[in-house]
C-alpha positions in Angstrom: -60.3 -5.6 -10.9 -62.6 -6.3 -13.8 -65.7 -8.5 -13.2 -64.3 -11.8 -15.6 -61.0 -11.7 -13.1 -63.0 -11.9 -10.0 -65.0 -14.4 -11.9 -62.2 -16.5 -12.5 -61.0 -15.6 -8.6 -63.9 -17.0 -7.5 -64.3 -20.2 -9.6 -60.8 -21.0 -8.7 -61.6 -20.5 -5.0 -64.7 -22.3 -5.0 -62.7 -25.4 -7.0 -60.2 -25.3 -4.4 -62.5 -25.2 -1.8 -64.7 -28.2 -3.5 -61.1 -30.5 -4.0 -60.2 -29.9 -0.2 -64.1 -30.8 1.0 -63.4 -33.9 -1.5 -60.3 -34.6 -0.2 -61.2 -34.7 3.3 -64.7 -36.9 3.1 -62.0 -39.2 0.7 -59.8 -39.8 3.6 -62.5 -40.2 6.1 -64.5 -42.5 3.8 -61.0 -44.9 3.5 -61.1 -44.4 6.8 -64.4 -45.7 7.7 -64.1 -48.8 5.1 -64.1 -52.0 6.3 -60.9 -54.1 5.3 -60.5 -58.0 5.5 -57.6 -59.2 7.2 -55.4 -62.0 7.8 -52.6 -62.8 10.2 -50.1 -65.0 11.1 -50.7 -66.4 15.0 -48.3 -69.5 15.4 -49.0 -71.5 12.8 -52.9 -70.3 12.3 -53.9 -67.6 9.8 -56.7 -65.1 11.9 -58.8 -63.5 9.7 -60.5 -60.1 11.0 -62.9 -56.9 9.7 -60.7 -54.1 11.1 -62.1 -50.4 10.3 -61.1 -46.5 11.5 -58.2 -44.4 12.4 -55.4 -46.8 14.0 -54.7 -43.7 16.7 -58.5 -43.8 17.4 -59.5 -45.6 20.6 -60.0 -49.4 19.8 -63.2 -51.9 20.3 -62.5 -55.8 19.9 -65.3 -57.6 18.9 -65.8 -60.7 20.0 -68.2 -62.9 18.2 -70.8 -65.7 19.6 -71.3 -69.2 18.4 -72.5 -70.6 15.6 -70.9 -67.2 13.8 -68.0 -65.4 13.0 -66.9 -61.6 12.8 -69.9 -61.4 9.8 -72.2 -60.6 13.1 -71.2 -57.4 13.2 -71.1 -56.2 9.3 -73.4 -53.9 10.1 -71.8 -52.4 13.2 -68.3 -52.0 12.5 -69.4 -48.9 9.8 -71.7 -47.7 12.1 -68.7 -47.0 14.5 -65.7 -46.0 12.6 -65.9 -42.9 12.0 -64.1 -42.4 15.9 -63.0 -45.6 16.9 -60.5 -48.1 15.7 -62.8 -51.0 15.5 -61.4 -54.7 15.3 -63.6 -58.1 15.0 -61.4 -61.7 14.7 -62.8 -65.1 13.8 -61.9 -67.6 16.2 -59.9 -70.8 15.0 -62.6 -73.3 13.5 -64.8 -70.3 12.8 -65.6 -67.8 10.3 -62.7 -67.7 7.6 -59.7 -68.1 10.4 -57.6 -71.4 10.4 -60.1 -74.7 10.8 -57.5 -77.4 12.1 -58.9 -80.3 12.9 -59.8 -81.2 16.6 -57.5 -83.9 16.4 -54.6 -81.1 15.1 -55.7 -78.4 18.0 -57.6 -78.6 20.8 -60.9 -76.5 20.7 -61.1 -75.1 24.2 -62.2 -71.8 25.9 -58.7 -71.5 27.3 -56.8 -72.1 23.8 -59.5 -69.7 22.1 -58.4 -66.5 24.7 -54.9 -67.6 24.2 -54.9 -67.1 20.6 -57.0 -64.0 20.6 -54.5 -62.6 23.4 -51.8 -63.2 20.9 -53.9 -62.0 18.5 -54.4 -58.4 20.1 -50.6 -58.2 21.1 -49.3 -59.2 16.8 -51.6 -56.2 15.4 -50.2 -53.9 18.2 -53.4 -53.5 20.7 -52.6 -52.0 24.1 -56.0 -50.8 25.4 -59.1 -51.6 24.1 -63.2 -51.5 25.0 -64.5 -54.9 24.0 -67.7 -56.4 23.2 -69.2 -59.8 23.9 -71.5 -61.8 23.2 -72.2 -65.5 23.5 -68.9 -67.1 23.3 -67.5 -64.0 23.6 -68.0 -63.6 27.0 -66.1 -66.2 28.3 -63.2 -65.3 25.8 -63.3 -61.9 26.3 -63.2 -62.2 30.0 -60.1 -64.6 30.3 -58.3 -61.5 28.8 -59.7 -58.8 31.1 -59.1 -61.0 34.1 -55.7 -61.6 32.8 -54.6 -58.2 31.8 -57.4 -55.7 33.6 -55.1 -52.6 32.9 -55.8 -53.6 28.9 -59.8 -52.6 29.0 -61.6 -49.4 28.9 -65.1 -50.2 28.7 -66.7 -53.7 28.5 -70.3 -53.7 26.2 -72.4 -57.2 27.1 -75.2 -58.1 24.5 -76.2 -61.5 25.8 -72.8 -62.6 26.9 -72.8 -64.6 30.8 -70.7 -64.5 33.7 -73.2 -65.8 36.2 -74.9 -69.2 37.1 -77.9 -67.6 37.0 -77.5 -67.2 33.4 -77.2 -70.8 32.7 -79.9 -72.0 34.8 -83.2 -72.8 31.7 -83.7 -75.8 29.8 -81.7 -75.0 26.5 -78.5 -76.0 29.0 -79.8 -79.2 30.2 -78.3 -81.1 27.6 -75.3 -79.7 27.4 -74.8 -80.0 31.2 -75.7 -83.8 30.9 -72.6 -83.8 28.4 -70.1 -81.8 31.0 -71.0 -84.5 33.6 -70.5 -87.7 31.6 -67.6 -86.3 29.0 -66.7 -89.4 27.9 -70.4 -90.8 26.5 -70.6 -90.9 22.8 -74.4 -91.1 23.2 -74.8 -87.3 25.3 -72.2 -86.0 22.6 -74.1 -87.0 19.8 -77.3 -85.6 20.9 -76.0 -82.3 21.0 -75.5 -82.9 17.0 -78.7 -81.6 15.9 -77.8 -77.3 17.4 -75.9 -77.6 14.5 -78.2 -78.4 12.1 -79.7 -75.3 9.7 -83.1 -75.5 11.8 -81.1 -74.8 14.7 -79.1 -72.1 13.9 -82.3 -70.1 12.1 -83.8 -70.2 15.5 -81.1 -68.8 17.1 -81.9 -66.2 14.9 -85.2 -65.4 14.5 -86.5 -66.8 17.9 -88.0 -64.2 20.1 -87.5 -61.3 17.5 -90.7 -58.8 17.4 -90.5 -58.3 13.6 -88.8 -61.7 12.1 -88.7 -59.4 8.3 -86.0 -57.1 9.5 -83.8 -59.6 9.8 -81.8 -60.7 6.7 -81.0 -64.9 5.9 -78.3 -64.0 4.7 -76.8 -64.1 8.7 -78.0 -67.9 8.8 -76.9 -69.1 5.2 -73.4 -67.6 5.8 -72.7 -69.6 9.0 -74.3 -72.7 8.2 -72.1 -73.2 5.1 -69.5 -72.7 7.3 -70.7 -74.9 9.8 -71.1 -77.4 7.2 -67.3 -78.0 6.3 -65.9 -81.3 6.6 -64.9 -81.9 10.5 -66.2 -78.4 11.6 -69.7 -80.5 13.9 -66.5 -82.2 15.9 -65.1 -79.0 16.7 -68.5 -77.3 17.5 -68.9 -80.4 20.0 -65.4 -80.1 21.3 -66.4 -76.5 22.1 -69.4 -77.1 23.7 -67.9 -79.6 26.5 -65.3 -76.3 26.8 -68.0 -74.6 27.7 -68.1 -76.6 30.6 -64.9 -74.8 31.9 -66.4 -71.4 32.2 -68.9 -71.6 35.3 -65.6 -72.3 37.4 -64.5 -69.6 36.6 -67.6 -67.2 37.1 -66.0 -66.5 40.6 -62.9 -64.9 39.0 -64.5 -62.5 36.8 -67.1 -61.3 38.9 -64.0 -60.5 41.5 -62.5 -58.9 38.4 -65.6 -56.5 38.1 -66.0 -55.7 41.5 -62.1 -54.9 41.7 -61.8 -52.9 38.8 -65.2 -51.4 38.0 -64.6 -51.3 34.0 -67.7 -48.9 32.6 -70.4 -51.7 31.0 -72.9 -51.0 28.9 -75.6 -53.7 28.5 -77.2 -54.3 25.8 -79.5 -57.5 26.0 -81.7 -59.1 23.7 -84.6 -60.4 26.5 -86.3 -62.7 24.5 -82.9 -65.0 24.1 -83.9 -68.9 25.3 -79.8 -69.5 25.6 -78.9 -66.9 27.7 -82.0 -64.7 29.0 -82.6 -61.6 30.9 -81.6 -63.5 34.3 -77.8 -63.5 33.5 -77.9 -59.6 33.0 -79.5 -58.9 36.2 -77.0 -60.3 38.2 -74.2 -57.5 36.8 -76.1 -54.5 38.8 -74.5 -56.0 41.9 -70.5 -56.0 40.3 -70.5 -53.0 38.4 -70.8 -49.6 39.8 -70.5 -47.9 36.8 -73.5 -49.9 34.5 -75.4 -48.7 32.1 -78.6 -51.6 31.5 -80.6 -52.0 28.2 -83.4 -54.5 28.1 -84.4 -54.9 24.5 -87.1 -56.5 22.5 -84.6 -59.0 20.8 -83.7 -62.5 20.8 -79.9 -64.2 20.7 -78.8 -61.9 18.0 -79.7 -59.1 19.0 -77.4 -56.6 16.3 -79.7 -58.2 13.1 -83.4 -56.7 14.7 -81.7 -53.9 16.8 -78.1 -52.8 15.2 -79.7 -49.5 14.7 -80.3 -48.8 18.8 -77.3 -50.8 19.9 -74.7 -48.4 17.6 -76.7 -45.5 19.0 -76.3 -46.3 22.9 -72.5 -47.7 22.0 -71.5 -44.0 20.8 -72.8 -42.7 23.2 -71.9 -44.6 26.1 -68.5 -44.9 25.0 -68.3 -41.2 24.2 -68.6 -40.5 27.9 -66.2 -43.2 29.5 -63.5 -43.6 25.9 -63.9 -41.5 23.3 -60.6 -39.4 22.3 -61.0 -35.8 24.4 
């Protein structure tokens, strides 16, 4: 064979070569890319960030309060490359359906009821979830209610416990639960929804307040800020009341079915500190227990170190085999 046909051999293997490599990191980047969503649940539109192969195994995130699904921007790449990763907005937050309270009532229980519907119109069957903040007391209404659904349950500053709620940033809130019906108690919660307010939640207790981008703030106090959305956000803050109740029930649900929980737990969070995370060592057998130098949102200062344990604490207890 002369040396310009093994040439041209050779150029033609290498371009094959090259279009396949191509090929491959241009399916797996699709892959990875985050979409925006919207679907149809009764009469409300959910919006979600959904990202990774469908046949991958599947972690709903459940977002906190005074965000959305935007909380974990950052972490939804960081994971899809081997799970199916899926983050709603509730009604009333983020860019899902904002009826007003007088049009749907804003409770824990009607929040887990959509999001179970939620799960069941996209076609989830099993999933890990993460919670935090409201999330907790969402997410766990659907474990309790459907335990053979959940493979691995990830808690960054998300409470099941009274200890949990037991510091002054509660009190009140509390004052609210036991007079419902004052006017006076529900406006004085009216300033946590203020821009001060929700920049704290962000930047209080965090070691180096620089890493952590405004943009997180901004985007949920213009949402915050829509006509009607303060009533809901007060509506939802006497549901809270409904959850302690129900601490019981999901703590049976832990010691009964042992999910695998990782926690990951911003320590320096005023709303719910490290004494609601201690209280999980004596439910869960199988627990792995992060401490970190963070406040409430824990993902903006330490996204980085909470993808990293994720992968790998999910690698052992759901990763595909």
């Amino acid at each position: 064979m002369s040396r310009s046909n093994s040439l041209a051999i050779l150029l033609a293997f290498s371009a094959f070569t090259a279009w396949g490599w191509l090929s491959a990191n241009e399916t797996q980047a699709q892959t990875q890319a985050v979409l925006h969503k919207t679907v149809k649940v009764g009469d409300l539109d959910i919006f979600y960030r959904e990202a990774g192969a469908k046949d991958a195994p599947t972690i709903l995130l459940l977002h906190g309060f005074p965000t959305s699904s935007q909380m974990f921007r950052n972490l939804i790449p960081a994971l899809a490359d081997k799970y199916h990763v899926v983050a709603p907005d509730y009604p009333g937050f983020g860019h899902s359906s904002m009826p007003t309270h007088d049009q749907f009532t804003y409770t824990f229980d009607n929040l887990a009821k959509v999001i179970d519907e939620f799960t069941q119109k996209i076609g989830l069957t099993k999933y890990a979830l993460y919670v935090q903040d409201y999330g907790a007391p969402v997410g766990y209404r659907l474990a309790s209610a459907h335990p053979e659904r959940i493979t691995a349950i990830v808690v960054q500053n998300g409470n099941a416990y009274d200890e949990g709620l037991d510091n002054d940033f509660w009190k009140p809130i509390k004052a609210y639960w036991n007079d419902p019906t004052s006017q006076t108690k529900r406006e004085s919660l009216r300033g946590i929804l203020n821009y001060d307010a929700t920049k704290w939640q962000y930047l209080h207790g965090v070691k180096q307040p620089e890493r952590v981008s405004p943009d997180g703030a901004a985007h949920d106090q213009f949402l915050l800020d829509r006509p009607g959305n303060s009533e809901i956000q007060l509506d939802m803050f006497l549901s809270y009341g409904s959850n302690p109740p129900l601490y019981p029930q999901w703590q049976a649900y832990f010691r009964k079915h042992q999910p695998p929980m990782l926690i990951v737990w911003g320590q320096n969070d005023q709303i719910f500190p490290a004494a609601g995370a201690e209280p999980y060592k004596r439910d869960l057998k199988t627990l792995e227990f992060h401490l970190l130098d963070a406040g409430h949102f824990a993902l903006e200062s330490n996204g980085d170190e909470i993808a990293r344990l994720m992968r790998d604490f999910l690698g052992k207890h759901v990763a595909r085999k």
